[in-house]
MIMARTOR-131212 format. One line per 5 residues: number of its first residue (from 1); their letters; for each residue x, y, z of N, C-alpha, C. Coordinates in pm, whole numbers, plus 50000, padded with zeros to 5 digits. Layout:
NUM	a	X/Y/Z/X/Y/Z/X/Y/Z | ...
***
This chain:
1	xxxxx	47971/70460/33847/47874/70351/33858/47770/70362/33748 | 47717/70239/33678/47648/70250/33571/47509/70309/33633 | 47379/70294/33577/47309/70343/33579/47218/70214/33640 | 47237/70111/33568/47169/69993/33571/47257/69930/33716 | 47339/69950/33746/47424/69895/33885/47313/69971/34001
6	xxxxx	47289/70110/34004/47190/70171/34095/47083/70124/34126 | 47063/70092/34001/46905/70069/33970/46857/69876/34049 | 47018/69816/34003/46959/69667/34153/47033/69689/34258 | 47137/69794/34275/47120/69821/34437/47038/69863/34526 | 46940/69966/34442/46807/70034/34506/46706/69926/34492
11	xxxxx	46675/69798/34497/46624/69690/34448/46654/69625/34558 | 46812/69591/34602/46836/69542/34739/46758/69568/34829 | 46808/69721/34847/46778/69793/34962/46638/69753/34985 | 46523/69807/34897/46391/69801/34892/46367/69655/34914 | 46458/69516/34933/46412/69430/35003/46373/69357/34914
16	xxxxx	46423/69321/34759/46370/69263/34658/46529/69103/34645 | 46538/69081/34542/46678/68968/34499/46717/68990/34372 | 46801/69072/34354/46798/69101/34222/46911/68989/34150 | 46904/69032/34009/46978/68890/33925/47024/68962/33786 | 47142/68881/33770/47204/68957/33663/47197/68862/33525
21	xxxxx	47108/68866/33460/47019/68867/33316/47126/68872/33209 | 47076/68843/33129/47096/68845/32940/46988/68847/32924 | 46967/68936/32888/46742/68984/32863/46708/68897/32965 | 46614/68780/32913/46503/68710/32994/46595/68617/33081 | 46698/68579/33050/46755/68475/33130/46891/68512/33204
26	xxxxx	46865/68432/33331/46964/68462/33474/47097/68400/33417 | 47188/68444/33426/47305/68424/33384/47423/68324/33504 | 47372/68395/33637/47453/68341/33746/47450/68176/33802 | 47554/68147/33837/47547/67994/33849/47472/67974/34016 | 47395/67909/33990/47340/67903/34143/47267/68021/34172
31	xxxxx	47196/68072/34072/47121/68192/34064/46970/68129/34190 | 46916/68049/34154/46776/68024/34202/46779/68013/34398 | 46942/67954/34441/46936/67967/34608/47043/68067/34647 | 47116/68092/34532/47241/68215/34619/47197/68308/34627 | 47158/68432/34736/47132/68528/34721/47298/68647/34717
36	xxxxx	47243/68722/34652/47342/68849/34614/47390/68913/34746 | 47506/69015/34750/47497/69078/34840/47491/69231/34734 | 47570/69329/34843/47605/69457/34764/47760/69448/34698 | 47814/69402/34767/47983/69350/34697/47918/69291/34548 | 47843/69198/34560/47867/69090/34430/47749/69202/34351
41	xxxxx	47699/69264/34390/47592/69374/34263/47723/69420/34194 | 47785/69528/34266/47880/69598/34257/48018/69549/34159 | 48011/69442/34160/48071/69358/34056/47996/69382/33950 | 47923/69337/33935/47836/69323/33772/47835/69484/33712 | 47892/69562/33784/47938/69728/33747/48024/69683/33591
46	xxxxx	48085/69575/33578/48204/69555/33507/48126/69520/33367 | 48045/69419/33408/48002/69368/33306/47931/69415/33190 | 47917/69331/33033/47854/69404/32981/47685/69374/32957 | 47652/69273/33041/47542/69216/33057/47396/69334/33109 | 47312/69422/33059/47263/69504/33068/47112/69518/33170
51	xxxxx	47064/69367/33180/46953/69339/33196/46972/69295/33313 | 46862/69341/33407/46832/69231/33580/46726/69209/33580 | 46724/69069/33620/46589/68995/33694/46587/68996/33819 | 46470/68937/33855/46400/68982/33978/46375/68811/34033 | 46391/68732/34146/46368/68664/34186/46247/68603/34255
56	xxxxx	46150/68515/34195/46004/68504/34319/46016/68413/34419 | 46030/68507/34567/46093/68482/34651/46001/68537/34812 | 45975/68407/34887/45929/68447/34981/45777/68486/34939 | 45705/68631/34949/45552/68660/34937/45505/68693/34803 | 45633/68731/34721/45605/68773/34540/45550/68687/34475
61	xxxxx	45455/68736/34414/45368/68650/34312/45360/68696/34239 | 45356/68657/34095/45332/68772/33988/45262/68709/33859 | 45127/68815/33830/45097/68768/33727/45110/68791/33561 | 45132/68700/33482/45212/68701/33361/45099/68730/33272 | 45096/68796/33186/44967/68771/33086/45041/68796/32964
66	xxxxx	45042/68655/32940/45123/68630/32836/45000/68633/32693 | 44982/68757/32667/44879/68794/32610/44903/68893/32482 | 44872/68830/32368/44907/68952/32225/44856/69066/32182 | 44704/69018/32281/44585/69131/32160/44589/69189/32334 | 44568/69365/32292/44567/69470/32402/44429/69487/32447
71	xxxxx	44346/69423/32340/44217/69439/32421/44210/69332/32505 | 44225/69214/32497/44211/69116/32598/44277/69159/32725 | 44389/69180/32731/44473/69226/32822/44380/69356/32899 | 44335/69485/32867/44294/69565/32869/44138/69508/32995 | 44044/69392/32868/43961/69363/32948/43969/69288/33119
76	xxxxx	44092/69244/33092/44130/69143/33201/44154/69245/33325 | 44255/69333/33254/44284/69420/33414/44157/69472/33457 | 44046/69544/33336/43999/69613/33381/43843/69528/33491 | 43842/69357/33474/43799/69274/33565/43876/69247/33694 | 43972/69259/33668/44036/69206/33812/44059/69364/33867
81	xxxxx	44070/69469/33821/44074/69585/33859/43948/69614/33983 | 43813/69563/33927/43709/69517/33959/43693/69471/34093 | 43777/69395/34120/43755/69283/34233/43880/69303/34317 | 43926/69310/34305/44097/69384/34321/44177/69456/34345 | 44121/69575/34357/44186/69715/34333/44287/69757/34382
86	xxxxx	44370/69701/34483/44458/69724/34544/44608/69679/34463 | 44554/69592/34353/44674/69538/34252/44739/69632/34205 | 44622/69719/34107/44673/69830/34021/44726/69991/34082 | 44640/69987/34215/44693/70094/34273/44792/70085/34343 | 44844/69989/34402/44986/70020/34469/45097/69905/34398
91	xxxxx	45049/69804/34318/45135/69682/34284/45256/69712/34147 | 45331/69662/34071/45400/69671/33989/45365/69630/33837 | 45323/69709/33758/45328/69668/33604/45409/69698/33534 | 45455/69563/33483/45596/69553/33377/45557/69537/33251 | 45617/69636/33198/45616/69603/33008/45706/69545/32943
96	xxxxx	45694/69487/32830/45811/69411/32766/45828/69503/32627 | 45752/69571/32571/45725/69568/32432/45596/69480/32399 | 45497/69542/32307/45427/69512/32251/45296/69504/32410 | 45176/69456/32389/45073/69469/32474/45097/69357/32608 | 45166/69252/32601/45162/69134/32719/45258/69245/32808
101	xxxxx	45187/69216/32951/45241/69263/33040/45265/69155/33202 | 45315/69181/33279/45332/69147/33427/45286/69198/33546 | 45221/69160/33643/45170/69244/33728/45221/69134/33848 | 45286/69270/33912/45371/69212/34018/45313/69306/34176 | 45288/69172/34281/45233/69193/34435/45284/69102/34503
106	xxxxx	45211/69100/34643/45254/68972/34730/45106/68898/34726 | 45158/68802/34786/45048/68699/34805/45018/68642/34983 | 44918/68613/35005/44852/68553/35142/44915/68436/35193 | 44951/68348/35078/44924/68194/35103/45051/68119/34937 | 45185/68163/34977/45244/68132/34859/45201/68026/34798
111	xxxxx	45225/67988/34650/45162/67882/34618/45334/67865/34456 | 45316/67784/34390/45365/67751/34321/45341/67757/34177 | 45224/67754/34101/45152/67823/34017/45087/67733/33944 | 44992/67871/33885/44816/67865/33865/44784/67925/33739 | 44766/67843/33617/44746/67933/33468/44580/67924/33447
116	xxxxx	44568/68002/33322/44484/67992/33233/44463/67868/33167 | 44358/67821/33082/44360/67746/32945/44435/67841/32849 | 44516/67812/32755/44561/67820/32654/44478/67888/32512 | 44468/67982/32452/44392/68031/32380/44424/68061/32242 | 44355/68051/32135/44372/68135/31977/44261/68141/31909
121	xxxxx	44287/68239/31806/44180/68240/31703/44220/68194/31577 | 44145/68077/31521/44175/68113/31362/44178/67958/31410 | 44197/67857/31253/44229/67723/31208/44247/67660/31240 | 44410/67704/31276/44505/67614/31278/44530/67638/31415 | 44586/67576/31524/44664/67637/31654/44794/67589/31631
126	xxxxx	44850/67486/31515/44979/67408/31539/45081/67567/31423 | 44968/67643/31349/45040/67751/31276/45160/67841/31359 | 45282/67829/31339/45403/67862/31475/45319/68039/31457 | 45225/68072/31326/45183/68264/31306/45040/68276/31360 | 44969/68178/31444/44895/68200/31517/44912/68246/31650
131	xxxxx	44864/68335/31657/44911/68398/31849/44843/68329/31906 | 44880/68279/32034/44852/68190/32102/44821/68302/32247 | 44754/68271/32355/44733/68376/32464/44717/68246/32603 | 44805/68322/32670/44748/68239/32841/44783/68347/32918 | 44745/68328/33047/44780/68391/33176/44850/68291/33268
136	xxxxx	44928/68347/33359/44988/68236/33413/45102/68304/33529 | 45056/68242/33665/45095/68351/33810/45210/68217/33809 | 45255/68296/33877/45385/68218/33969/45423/68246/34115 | 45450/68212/34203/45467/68223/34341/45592/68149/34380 | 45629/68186/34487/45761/68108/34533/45830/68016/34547
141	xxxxx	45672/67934/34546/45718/67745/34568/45816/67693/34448 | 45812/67755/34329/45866/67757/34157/45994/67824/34196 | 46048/67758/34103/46176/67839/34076/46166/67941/33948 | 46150/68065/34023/46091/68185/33838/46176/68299/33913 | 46232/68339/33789/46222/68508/33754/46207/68554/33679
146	xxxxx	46170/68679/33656/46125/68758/33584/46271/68851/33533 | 46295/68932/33401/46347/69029/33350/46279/69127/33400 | 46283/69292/33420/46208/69372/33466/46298/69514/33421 | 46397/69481/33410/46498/69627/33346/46586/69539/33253 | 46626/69684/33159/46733/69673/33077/46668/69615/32954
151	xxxxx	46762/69571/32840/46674/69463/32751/46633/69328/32714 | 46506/69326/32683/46453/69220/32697/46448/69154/32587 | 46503/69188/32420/46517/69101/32341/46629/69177/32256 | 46689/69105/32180/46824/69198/32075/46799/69099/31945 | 46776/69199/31858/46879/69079/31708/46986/69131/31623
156	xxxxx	47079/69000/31622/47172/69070/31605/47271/69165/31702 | 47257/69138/31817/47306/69309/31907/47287/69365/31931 | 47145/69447/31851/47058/69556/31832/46936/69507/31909 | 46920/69580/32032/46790/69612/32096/46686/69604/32043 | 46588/69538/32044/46457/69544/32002/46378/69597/32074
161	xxxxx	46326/69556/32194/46306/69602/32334/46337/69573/32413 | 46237/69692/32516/46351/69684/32714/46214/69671/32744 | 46264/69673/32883/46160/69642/33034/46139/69816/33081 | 45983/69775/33102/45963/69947/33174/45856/69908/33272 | 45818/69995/33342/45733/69988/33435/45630/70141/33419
166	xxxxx	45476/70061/33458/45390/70204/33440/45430/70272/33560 | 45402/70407/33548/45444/70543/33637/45551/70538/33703 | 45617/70477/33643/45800/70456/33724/45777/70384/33839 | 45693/70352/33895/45697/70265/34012/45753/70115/33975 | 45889/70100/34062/45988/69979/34020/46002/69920/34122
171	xxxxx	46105/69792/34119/46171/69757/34255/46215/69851/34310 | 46332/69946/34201/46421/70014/34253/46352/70156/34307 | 46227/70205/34319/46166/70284/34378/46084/70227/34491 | 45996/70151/34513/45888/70059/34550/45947/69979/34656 | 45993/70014/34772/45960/69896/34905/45845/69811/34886
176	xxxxx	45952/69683/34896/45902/69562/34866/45759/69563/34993 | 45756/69610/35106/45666/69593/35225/45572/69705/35177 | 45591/69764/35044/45453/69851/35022/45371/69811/34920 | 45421/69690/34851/45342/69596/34764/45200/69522/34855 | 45108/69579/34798/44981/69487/34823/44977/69337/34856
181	xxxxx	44923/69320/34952/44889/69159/34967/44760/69142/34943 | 44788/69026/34830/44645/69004/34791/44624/68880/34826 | 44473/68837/34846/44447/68633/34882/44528/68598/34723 | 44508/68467/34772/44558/68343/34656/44493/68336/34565 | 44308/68370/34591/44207/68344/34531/44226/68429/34417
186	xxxxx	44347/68586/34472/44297/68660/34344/44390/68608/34211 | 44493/68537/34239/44573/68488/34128/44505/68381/34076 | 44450/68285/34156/44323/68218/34042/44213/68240/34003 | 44191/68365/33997/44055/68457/33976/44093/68537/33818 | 44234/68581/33834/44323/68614/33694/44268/68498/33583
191	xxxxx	44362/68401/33621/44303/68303/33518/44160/68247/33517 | 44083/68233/33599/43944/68236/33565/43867/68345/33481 | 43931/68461/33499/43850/68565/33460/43876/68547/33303 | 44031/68534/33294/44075/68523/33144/44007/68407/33050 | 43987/68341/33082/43931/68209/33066/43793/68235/32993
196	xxxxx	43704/68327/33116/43567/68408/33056/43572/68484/32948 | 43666/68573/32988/43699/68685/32853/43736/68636/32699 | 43853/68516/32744/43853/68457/32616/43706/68349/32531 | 43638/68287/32611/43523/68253/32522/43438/68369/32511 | 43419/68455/32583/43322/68579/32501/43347/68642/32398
201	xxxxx	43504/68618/32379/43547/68696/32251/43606/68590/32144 | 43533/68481/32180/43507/68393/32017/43642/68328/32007 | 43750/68296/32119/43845/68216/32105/43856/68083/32139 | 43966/68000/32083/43918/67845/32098/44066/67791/32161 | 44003/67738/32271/44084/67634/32368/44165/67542/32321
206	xxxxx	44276/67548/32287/44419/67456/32312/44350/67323/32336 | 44326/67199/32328/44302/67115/32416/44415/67008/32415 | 44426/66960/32510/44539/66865/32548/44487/66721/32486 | 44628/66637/32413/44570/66495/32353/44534/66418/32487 | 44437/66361/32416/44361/66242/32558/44383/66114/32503
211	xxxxx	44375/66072/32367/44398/65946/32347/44517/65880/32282 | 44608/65778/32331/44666/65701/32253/44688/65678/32105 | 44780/65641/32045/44740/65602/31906/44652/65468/31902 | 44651/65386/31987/44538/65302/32009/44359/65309/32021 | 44395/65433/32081/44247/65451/32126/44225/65443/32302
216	xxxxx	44298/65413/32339/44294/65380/32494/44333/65532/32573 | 44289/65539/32691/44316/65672/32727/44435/65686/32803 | 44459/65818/32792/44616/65842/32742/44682/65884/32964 | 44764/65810/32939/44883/65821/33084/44994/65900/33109 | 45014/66021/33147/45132/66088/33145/45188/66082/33269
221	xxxxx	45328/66071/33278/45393/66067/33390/45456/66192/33436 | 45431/66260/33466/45453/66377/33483/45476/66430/33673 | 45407/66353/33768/45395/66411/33899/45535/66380/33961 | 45600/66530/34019/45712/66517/34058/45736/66580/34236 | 45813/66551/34298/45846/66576/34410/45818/66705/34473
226	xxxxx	45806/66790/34361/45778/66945/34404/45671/67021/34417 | 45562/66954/34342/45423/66962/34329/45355/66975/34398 | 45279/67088/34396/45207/67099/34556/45023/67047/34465 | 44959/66970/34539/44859/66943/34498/44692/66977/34611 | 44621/67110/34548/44575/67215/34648/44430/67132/34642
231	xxxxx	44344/67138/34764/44230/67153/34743/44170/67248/34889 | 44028/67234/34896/43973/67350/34964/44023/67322/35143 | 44058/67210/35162/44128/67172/35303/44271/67179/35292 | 44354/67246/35189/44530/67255/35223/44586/67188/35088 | 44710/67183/35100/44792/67149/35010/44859/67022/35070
236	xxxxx	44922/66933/34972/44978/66821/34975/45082/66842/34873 | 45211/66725/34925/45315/66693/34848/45251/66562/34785 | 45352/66544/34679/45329/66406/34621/45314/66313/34726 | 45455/66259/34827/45459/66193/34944/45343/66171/34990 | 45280/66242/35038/45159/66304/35153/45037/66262/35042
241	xxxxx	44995/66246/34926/44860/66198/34877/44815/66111/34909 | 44923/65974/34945/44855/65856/34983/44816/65820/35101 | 44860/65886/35208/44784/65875/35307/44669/65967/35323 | 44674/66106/35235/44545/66192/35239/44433/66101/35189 | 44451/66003/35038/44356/65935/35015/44302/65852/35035
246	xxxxx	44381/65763/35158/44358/65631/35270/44260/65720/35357 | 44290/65840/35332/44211/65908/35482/44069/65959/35455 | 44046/65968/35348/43919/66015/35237/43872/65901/35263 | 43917/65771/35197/43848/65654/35187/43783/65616/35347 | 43870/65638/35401/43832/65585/35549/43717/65665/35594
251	xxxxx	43691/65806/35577/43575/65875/35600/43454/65893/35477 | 43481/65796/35355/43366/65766/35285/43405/65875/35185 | 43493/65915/35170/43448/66049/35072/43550/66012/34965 | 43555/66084/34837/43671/66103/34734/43793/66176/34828 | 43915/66209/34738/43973/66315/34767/44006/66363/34634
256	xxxxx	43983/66480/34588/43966/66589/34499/44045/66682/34518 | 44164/66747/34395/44218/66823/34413/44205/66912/34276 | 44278/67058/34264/44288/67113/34125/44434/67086/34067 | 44360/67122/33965/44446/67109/33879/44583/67259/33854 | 44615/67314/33929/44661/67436/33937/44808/67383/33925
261	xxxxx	44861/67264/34015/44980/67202/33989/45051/67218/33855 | 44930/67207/33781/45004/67142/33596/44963/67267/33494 | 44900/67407/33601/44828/67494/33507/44747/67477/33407 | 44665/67417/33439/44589/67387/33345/44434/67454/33410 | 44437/67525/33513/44274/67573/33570/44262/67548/33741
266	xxxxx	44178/67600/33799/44185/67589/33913/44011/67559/34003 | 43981/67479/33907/43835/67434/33994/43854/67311/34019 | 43822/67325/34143/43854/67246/34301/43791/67100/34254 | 43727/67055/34221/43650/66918/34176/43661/66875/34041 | 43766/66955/33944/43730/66844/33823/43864/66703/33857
271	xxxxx	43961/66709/33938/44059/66624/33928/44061/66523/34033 | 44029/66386/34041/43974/66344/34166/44125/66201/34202 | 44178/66173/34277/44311/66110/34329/44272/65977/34340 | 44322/65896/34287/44305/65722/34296/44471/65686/34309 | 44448/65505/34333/44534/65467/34357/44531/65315/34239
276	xxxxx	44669/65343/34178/44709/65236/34055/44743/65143/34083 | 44679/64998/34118/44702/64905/34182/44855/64856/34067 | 44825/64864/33983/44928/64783/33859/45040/64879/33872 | 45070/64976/33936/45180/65077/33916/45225/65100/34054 | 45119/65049/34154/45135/65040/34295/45184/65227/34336
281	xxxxx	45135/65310/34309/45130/65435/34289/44994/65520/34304 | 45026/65646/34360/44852/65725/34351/44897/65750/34208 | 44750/65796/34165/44759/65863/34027/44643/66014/34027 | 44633/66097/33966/44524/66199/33957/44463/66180/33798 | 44347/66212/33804/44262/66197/33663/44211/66298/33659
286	xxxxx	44223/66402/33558/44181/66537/33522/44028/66463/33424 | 43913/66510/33492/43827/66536/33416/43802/66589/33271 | 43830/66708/33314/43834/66807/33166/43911/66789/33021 | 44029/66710/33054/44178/66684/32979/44118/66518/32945 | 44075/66435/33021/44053/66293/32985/44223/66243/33064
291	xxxxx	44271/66302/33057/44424/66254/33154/44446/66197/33249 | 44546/66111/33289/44547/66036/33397/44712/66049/33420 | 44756/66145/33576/44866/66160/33595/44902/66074/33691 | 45035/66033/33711/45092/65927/33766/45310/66000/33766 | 45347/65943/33890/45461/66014/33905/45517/66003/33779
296	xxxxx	45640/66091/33813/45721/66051/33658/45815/65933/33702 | 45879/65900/33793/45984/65804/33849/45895/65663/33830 | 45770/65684/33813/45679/65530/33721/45717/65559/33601 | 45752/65608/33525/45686/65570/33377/45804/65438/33326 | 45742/65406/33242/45807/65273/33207/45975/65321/33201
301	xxxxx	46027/65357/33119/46168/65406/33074/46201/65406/33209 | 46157/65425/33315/46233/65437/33465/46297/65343/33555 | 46152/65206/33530/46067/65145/33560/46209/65019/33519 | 46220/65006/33380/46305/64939/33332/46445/64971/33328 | 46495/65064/33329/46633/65119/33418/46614/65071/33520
306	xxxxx	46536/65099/33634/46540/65032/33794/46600/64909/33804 | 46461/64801/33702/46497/64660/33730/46648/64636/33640 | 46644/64704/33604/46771/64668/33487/46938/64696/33616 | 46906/64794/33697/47001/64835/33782/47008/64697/33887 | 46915/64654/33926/46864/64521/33988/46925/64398/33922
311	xxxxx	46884/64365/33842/46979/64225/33754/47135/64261/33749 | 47159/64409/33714/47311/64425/33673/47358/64361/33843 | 47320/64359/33963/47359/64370/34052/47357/64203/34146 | 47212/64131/34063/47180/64020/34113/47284/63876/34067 | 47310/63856/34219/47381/63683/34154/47274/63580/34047
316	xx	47201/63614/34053/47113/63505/34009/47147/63574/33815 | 47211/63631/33755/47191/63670/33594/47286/63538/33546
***
């Protein structure tokens, strides 16, 4: 038995989903709802595929800090370390090579995921040799996995780097029921914190286009069926907004949600929910962005397929 075959059977056992990789990406068909057994691990004995991922599944949440410079990274843990402490002392840190790392726990209140703003230093941000920095959790509601063993990039054939974990604490050591549960708050506290760290240290915000080539402000269709849309009273599906916001109106108030859906930040009041009389649709308007989201099954290209499916069908053409 290989070495790496042990290593996601002891992964089973410990109550994790393991996945059989080409570095970063799941290879198996129907990887995201089939779960494995020990027969089908035991298979991949054969293969020459080296690398397993890890499935976020059920209470796993994990945060990504998709981060270049080691001091940022460095400052971040050592804030959420802060507030937190139960992350670093019993939870999972994954290395890839180079300073961005993973920090893997459970969560209170699964959620679907919650980033940073987008970060760099220097000129240009469109330069492909500007490092770019975010943070960015994921939770169950998403379909994610993670790489976590074996290697994580090749050129040519040749290994560049693998996946390690600090003090050997792995899946394949680590019962999944001895991972920390942390609130929700602390995965949007990650990206808040990062957020701080990055303007103290003189970096400049990504910002998203707001206007048209016209000048008019800009409409993306983007809201899809899966979207959970959070505020300080619960979460909503797309479905479920329009009667949440009939129900606001009826008691005098807005209804306000974050923006955590689209990762873009997670304060509870900049994104406030209306309804598009001309699109006959809710829509959300991000404050901060100047944006105005609206499903994607509106956007025009859809819109005109529909009716177009309609005439192909009507006696009256």
């Amino acid at each position: 038995m290989q070495e790496r075959t042990a290593f996601r059977l002891a992964m089973l056992t410990n109550g994790y989903w393991p996945l059989l990789n080409d570095c970063k990406k799941a290879i198996e068909t129907g990887w995201p709802t089939r779960r494995v057994n020990e027969t089908e691990i035991l298979s991949w004995d054969r293969s020459a595929l080296a690398s397993t991922g890890l499935k976020i599944d059920g209470d796993l949440a994990v945060i990504d800090v998709d981060v270049k410079d080691a001091g940022l990274v460095n400052a971040l843990a050592g804030a959420l370390d802060a507030r937190f402490p139960k992350l670093f002392a019993h939870g999972l840190v994954r290395h890839a090579g180079g300073p961005k790392e993973a920090w893997i726990a459970r969560v209170d209140a699964p959620f679907r995921y919650i980033a940073s703003r987008r970060w760099y230093r220097g000129s240009d941000p469109d330069d492909p040799a500007t490092p770019k920095h975010m943070v960015e959790c994921f939770g169950s509601f998403g379909t994610r996995q993670f790489g976590i063993d074996g290697p994580h990039t090749r050129d040519r054939g040749v290994v560049i780097s693998s996946y390690s974990f600090a003090g050997g604490a792995s899946p394949a050591t680590t019962p999944r029921a001895s991972l920390p549960v942390l609130p929700k708050a602390a995965y949007a506290a990650a990206c808040d914190l990062f957020d701080e760290i990055a303007i103290a240290a003189g970096l400049t915000a990504i910002k998203a286009e707001t206007k048209q080539g016209n000048g008019a402000a800009r409409v993306v269709y983007d809201l899809v069926d899966d979207m959970l849309f959070e505020n300080e009273s619960g979460a909503y599906r797309l479905d479920e907004l329009e009667d949440a916001l009939c129900a606001a109106q009826h008691e005098g108030r807005d209804l306000r949600v974050t923006s955590s859906f689209l990762g873009c930040g997670t304060n509870p009041t900049k994104c406030i929910v209306g309804y598009a009389r001309r699109n006959r649709c809710v829509c959300i308007h991000d404050f901060e962005t100047g944006l105005t989201h609206m499903p994607a099954d509106r956007a025009p290209s859809a819109r005109f397929e529909f009716l177009g499916q309609m005439l192909a069908g009507s006696p009256f053409r």
